[in-house]
N, C-alpha and C positions, 0 to 999 in steps of 0.2 A: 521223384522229387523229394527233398530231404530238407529238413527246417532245422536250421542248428541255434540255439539263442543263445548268446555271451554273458553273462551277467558279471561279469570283474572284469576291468582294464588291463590292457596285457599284449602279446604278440601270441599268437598260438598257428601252429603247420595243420593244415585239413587235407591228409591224403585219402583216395581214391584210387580205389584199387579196381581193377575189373578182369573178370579170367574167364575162360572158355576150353574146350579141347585140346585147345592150341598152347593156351599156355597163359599165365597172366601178366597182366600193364598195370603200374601206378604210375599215378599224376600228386604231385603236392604242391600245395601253395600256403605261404605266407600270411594270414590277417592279422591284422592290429587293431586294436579296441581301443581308442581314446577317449581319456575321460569327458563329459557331459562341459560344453562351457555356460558359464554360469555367469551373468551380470551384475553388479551388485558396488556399493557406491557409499561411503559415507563421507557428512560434511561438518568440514569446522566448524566449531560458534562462530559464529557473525554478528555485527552490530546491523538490527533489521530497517535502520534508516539511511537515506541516503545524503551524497554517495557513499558505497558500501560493497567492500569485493567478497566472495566467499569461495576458498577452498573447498573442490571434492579431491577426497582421497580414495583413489581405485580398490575396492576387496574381491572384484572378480576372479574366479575361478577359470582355468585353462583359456585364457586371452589372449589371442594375437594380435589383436588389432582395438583400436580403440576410435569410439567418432559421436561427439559430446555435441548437443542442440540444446535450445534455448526456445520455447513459443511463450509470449510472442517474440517475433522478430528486431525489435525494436526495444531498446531502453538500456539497454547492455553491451558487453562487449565481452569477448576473452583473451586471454594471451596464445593459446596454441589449441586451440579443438580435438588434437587427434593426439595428446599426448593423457597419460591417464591420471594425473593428477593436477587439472586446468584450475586456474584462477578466474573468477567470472568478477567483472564489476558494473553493481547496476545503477545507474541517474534518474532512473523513472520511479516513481513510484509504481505499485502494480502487486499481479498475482504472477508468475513465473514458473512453468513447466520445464524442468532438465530433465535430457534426458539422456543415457549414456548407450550405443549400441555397441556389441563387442563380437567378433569373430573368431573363433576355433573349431571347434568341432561343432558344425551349426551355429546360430546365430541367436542373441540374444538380448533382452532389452530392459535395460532399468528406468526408473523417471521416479522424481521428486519434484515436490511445488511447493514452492515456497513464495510468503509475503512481504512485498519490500515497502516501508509506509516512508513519509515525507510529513514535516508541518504541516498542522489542519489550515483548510481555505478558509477564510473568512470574509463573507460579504456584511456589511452594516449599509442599508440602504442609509441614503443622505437625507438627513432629517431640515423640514424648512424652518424659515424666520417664522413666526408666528403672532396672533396680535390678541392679549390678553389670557387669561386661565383658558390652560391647556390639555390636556391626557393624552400620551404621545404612547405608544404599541410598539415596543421593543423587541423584534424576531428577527435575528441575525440569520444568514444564510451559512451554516456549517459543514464541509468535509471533512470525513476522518482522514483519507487519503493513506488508509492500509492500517491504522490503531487507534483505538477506541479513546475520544475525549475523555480527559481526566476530568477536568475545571472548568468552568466560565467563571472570568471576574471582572464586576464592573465596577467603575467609579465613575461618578461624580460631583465635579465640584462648578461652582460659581465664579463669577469677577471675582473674588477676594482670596478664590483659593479654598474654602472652605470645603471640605465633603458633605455633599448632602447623599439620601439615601443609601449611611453604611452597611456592608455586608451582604450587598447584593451581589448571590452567587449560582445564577441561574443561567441556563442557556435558551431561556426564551421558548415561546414570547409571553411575553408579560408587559404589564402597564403602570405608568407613574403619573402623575398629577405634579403640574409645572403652574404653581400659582402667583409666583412673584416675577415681575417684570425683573429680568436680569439675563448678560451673557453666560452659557453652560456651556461646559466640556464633557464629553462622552470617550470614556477610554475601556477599551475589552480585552481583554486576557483569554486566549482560548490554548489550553494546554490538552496534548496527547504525549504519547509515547518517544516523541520525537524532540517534542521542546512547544515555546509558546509564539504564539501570532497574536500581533497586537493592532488591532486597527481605533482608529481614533473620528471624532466628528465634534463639530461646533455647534449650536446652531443659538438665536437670543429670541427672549420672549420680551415683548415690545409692550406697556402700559397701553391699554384700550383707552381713546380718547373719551371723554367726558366732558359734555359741552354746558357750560354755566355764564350767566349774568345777572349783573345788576340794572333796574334800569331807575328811574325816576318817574317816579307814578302821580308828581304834583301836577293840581289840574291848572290849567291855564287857557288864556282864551284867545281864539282865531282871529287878529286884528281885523278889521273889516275893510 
């Protein structure tokens, strides 16, 4: 038995000779050594919010074949999977696994993950009516939804319009003192990567009743 190892790409002839009394016989044959196939993948800039398509551009090495995936399964789409420079565009927000596998000489596997973000979610639970001096607890429900909050800005103002407690620029929770009977507006600004979500709420703080009289305290007398 005979171990031969190739180490350059190439065609090379392996004869075999073999002789006796008789006389000698060679046998030759043909091998080819192709080079190593390689996977390998780079992608356009992209805008990382959605929607939002991204270019990969193939740099594999000895590829014959090409076959592009996506996990998860859902949020995206492509134009042609099996061609090697696919256009993906995603609707989801999310984290996203490509991956590209490629066939020649053996088989090969690239992947890249990349973040697709969306406008942050905002929840402001619904603040009620309430009936005289207040202290109302302000914690908004926040997702980044793939990029990290820049901002919170809140305003409020009064029936007249006016702004009370300016420069409030917190994302909560925090608390305020509502001491005068009047209607308020509640507006939030929550800014990421993406852009701003704006949710808003109402709610009035009612004068606590206050019970007074006068009466007449002259004495007089029970007719009989």
């Amino acid at each position: 038995e005979l171990e031969i190892i190739f180490d350059a790409v190439g065609t090379y002839t392996v004869t075999l000779t073999a002789g006796n009394n008789c006389g000698d016989d060679t046998f030759s044959q043909q091998i080819t050594i192709s080079p190593e196939t390689i996977a390998d993948a780079i992608a356009d800039n992209f805008n990382p919010c959605v929607p939002t398509s991204i270019t990969y551009n193939d740099q594999s090495l000895n590829a014959v074949s090409h076959c592009w995936d996506v996990a998860p399964g859902t949020g995206w789409s492509v134009d042609d999977p099996k061609v090697p420079n696919p256009t993906f565009t995603f609707f989801q927000a999310g984290e996203y696994i490509i991956s590209l596998t490629v066939d020649g000489c053996g088989e090969d596997v690239w992947m890249d993950t990349i973040v697709v973000a969306d406008l942050p979610d905002v929840d402001l639970a619904a603040i009620a009516d309430v009936c005289g001096e207040t202290t109302f607890t302000f914690a908004p429900t926040i997702s980044e939804n793939g990029c990290a909050i820049e901002s919170c800005e809140w305003t409020f103002t009064n029936s007249a319009g006016q702004e009370i407690f300016p420069n409030t620029n917190d994302c909560g929770p925090f608390d305020l003192l509502f001491d005068m009977p009047d209607t308020y507006f509640v507006n939030l600004d929550v800014t990421n990567c993406c852009g701003t979500t704006t949710v808003q709420d109402t709610f009035t703080v009612f004068a606590s009743p206050m019970a007074d009289a006068n009466f007449d305290l002259d004495t007089d007398c029970v007719p009989s």
